[in-house]
C-alpha positions in Angstrom: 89.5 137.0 256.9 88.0 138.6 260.0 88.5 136.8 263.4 86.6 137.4 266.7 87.7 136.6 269.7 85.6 136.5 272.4 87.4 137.5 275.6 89.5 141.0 276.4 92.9 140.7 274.8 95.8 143.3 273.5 95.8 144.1 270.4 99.1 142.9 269.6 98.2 139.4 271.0 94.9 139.6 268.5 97.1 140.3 265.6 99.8 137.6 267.0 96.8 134.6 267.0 96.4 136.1 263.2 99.4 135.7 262.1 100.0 132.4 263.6 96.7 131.1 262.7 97.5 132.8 258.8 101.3 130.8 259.0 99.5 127.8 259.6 96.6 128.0 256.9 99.5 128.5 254.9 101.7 125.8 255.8 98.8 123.5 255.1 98.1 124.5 251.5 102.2 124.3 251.2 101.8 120.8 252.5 98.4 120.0 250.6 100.4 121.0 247.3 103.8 119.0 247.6 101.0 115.6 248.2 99.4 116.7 244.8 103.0 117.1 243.0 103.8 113.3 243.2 104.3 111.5 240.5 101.8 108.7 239.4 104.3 106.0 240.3 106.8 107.5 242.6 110.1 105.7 243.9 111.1 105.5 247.7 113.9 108.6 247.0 111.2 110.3 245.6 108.2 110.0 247.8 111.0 110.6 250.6 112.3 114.3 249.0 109.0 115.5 247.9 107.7 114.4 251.3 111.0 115.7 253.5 110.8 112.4 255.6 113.6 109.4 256.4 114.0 106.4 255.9 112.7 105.6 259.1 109.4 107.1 258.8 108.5 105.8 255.0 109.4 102.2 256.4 107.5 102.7 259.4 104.2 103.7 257.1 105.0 100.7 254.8 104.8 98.7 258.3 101.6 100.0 258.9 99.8 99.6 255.7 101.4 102.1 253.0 100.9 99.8 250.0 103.9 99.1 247.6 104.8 97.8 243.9 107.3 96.0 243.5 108.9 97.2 240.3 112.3 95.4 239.2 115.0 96.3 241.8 113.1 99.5 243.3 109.7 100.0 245.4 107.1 102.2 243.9 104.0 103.5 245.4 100.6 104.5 243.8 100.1 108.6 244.3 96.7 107.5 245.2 97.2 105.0 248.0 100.0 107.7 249.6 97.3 110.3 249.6 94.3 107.8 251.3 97.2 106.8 253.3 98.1 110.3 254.6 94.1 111.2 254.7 93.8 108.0 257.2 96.8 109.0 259.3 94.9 112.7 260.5 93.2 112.9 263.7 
């Protein structure tokens, strides 16, 4: 990957952008992968551990349009509408 930048910088701040900018790429395809491991039908403790989010957060989604199934006791989600769901959350 080559980066220009266009203004008069050290070196070392150069490679410092580049390693942040490579940290981040990364963290994104980390990210990007843990969506794609869901299962089809995944329970709240699941969605929450593959996810790394609380309580507060899934219940806050579910307030603001994360779909749900109903399935005996527990709530399961489609894998599907928790990916649209994420896709519609980015800016």
């Amino acid at each position: 990957m080559i980066i220009t930048v266009p203004i008069e910088l050290p070196q070392e701040i150069i490679e410092e952008i580049v390693q942040l900018t490579k940290q981040r790429i990364k963290e994104e395809q980390s990210h990007q992968t843990k969506v794609n491991e869901i299962p089809p039908y995944p329970t709240r403790k699941q969605l929450k551990q593959i996810l790394k989010i609380g309580d507060s957060r899934l219940n806050n989604w579910i307030m603001n349009g994360l779909k749900t199934i109903p399935f005996g006791k527990e709530t399961r989600f489609d894998r599907e509408d928790v990916k649209q769901f994420l896709n519609d959350l980015k800016i």
